[in-house]
C-alpha positions in Angstrom: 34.6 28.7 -69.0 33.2 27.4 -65.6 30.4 25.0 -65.6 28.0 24.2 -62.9 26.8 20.9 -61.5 23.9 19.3 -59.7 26.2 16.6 -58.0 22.7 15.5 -56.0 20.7 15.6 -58.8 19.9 11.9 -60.4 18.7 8.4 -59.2 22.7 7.5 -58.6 23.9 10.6 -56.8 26.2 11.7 -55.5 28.5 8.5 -56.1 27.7 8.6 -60.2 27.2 12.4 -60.4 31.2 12.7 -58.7 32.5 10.0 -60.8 31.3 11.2 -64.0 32.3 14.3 -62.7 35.9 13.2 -62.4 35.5 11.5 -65.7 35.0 14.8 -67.4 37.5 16.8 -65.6 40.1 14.4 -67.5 38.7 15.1 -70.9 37.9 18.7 -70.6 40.7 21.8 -71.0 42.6 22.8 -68.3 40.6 26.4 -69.1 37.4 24.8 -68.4 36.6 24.9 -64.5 33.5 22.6 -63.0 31.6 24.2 -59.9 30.0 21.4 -57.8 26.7 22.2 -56.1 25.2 20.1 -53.2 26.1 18.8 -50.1 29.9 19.5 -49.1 30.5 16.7 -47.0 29.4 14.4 -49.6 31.2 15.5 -52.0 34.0 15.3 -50.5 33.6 11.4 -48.9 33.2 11.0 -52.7 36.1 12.6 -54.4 38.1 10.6 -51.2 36.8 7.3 -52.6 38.3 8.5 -56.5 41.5 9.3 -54.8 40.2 12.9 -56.3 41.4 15.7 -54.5 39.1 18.4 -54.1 41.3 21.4 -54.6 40.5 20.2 -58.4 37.1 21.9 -58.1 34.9 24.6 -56.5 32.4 23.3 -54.0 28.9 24.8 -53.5 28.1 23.9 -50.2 24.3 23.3 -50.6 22.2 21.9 -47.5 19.1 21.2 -49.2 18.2 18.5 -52.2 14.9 18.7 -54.6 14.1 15.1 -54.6 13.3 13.6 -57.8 8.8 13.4 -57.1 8.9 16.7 -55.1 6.6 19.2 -57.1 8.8 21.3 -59.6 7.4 25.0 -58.5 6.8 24.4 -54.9 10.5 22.5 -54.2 12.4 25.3 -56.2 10.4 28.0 -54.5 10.9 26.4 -50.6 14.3 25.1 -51.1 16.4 28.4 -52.6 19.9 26.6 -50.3 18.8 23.2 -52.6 21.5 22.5 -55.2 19.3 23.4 -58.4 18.4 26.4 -56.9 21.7 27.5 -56.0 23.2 26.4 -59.1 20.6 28.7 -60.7 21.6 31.6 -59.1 24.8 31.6 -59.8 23.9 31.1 -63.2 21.6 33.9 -63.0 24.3 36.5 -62.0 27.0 35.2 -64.0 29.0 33.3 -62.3 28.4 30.5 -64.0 28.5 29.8 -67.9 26.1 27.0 -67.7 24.2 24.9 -65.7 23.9 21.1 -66.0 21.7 18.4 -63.3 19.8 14.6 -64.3 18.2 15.4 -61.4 14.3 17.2 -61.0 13.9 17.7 -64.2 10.6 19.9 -63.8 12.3 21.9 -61.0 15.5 22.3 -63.6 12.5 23.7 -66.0 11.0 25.9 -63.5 14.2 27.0 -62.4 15.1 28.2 -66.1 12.0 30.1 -66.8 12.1 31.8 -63.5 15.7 31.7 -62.4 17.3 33.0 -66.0 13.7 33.5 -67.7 13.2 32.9 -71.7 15.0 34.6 -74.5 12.8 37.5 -75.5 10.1 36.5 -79.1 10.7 32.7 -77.3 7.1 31.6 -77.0 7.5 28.5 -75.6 11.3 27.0 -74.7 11.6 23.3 -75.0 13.5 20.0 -74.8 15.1 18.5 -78.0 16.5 14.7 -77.8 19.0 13.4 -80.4 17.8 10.3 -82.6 20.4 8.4 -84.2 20.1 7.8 -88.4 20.2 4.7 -90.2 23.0 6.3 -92.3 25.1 7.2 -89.4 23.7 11.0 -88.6 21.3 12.3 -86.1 18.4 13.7 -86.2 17.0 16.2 -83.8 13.3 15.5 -82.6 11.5 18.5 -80.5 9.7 19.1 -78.3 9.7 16.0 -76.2 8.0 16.9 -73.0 8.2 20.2 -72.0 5.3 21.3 -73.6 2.1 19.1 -74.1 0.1 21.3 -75.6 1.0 23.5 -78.8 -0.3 26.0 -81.1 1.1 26.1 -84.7 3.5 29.5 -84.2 5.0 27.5 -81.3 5.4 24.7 -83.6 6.8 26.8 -85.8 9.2 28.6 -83.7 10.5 25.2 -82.8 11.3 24.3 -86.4 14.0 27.9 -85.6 15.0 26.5 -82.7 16.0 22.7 -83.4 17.9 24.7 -87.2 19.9 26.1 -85.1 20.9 23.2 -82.6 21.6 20.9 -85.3 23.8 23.4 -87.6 25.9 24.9 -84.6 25.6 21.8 -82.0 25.3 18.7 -83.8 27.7 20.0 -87.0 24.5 19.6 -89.9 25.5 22.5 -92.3 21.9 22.8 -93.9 19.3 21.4 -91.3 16.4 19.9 -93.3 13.2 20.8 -91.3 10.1 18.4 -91.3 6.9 18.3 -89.5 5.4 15.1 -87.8 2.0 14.0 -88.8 0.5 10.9 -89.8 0.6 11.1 -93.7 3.1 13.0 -95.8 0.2 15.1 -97.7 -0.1 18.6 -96.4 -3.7 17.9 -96.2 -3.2 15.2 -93.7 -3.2 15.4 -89.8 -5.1 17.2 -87.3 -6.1 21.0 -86.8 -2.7 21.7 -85.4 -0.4 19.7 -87.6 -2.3 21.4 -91.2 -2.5 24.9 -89.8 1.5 24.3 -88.3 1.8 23.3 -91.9 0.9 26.4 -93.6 3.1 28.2 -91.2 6.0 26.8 -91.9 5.3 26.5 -95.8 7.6 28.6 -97.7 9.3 30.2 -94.5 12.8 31.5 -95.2 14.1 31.0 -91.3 15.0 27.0 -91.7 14.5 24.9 -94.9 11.0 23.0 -94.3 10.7 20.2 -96.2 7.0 18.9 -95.4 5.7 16.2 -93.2 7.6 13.0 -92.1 5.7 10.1 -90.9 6.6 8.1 -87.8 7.9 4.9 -89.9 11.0 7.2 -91.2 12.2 9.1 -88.4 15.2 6.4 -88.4 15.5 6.2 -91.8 14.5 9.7 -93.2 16.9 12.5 -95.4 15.7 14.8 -92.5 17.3 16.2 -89.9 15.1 18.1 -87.6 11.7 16.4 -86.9 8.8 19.0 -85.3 6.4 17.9 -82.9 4.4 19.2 -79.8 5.8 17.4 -76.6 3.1 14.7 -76.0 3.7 13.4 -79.1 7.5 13.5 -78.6 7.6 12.4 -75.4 5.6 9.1 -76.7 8.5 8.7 -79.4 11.1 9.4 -77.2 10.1 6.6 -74.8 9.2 4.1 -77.8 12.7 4.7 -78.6 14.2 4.1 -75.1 12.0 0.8 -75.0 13.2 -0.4 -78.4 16.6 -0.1 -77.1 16.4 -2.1 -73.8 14.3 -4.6 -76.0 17.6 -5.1 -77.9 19.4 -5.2 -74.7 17.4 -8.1 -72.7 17.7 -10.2 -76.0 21.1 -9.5 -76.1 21.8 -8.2 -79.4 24.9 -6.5 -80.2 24.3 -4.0 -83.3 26.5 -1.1 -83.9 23.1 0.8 -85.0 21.1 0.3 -81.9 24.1 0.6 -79.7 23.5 4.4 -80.7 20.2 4.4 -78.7 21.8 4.2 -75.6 21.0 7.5 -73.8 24.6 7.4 -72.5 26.1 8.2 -75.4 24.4 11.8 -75.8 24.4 12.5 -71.8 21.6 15.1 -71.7 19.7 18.0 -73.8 20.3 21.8 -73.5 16.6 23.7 -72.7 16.1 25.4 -75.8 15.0 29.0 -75.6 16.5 29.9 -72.2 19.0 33.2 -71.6 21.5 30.7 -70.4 22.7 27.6 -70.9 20.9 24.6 -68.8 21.5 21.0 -69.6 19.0 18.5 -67.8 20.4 14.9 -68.1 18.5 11.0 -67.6 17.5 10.4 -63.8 19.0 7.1 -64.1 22.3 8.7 -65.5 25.3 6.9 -64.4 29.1 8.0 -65.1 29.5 7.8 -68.6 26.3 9.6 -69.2 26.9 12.5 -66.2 30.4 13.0 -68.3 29.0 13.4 -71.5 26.3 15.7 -69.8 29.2 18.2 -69.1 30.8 17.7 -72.6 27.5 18.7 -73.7 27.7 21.5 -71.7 31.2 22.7 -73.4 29.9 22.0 -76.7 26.6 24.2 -76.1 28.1 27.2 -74.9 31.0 27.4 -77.4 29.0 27.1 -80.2 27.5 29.9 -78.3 23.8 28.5 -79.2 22.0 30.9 -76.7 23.5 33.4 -78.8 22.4 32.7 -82.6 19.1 31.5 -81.0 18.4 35.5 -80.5 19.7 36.9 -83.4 17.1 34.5 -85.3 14.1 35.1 -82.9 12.3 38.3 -83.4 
């Protein structure tokens, strides 16, 4: 298995991107080989400061760098020796089994759709982010950005697509589906949620269970939560701010602890041909080596894979 990198990718690079780097190299297989794309010289001022040599991996020499504000579309397009680009083509032909940066994440979007292009029956790929359960479980919440604006078969399609993360990523044997809205009556919401509703009523690809309300995402029997990325993204970032709330009033709870975006690293882009895992900008270590575990764990379980034998 080889897995590629965006070591310039992130708010900390290259010094957090090479140590988490390193970090992972220690905890994955000696089968598993990590390709390093960006700037050579860097990288290798970095792996001196880890007392790293750098026969341990292959190096990408990359001259170019899509900054974290530059415009997704227009970077990837003018930059092709940038280290997302580059990491995508190799992806693209195969060199590659999977592609991982916390860097641009638009440009890591772009460079999905155009660079490895969408399953085929995939509407709309998107981004899923993992919630953590009172009870000790997780919950899988999509989409969460990618995609603002829904219709109810894409909202639909994502109920296929986060079933399948959370049975052959996350380990849940019999994903429970529900749809976010603000009342549990099917009745309830707006145009999209009650027609998304009907869609996904009585549907034998994932079991739908109904709608969930916001109050027991943390605290619900489900385990995959629907939603069109606005609405998401505006959970997602409640749920990063509840977190650092807990943290400046310095309060040590084993639940909240599991907030801490370290702990999951990053989220595969769901729908894609290949694997591509876009991490936190403000990813340090910890969370650029559990990025790459992520990685691992994505394309054994061979997601891609069972996402096309269930889309049609």
């Amino acid at each position: 298995m080889r897995i590629g990198i965006d070591i310039m990718g992130g708010d900390y690079a290259p010094n957090k991107t090479i140590h988490g780097t390193i970090l992972a190299h220690k905890e994955l297989p000696p089968n598993i080989s990590i390709i390093l794309f960006g700037n050579k010289k860097k990288i290798v001022s970095e792996l001196k400061k880890h007392k790293k040599s750098e026969d341990s991996f292959e190096i990408i020499d990359c001259q170019e760098v899509i900054d974290m504000g530059e415009h997704a579309i227009k970077s990837f397009k003018s930059k092709p020796n940038s280290s997302i680009a580059k990491g995508f083509e190799y992806l693209a032909k195969g060199k590659i089994d999977g592609f991982a940066s916390a860097g641009n994440t638009g440009a890591m979007f772009v460079g999905g759709y155009y660079s490895v292009k969408a399953i085929s029956g995939v509407l709309r790929p998107c981004i899923c982010t993992i919630l953590p359960k009172i009870n000790g479980g997780v919950t899988v919440l999509l989409d969460v950005g990618a995609n603002a604006d829904c219709k109810p078969d894409v909202l639909y399609q994502f109920g296929i697509l986060g079933s399948l993360f959370a049975k052959h990523v996350c380990g849940i044997k019999e994903p429970k589906v529900s749809l976010l809205n603000l009342g549990e009556e099917k009745t309830k919401g707006n145009m999209l949620t009650q027609a998304s509703y009907e869609l996904m009523s009585g549907t034998k690809d994932y079991n739908f269970i109904g709608n969930i309300e916001s109050r027991h995402i943390f605290n619900s029997q489900t385990d995959v939560i629907i939603c069109d990325g606005f609405t998401g993204n505006i959970v997602l970032k409640q749920a990063e701010a509840l977190y650092d709330l807990v943290c400046e009033r310095k309060i040590n709870d084993s639940y909240f602890n599991r907030f801490n975006y370290e702990i999951y690293g990053g989220t595969p882009i769901l729908g894609l041909n290949k694997p591509v895992i876009i991490g936190h900008g403000i990813s340090n270590e910890i969370a650029i080596k559990n990025m790459l575990l992520l990685a691992k764990d994505v394309i054994e379980a061979k997601l891609v894979n069972k996402i096309k034998e269930n889309i049609d």
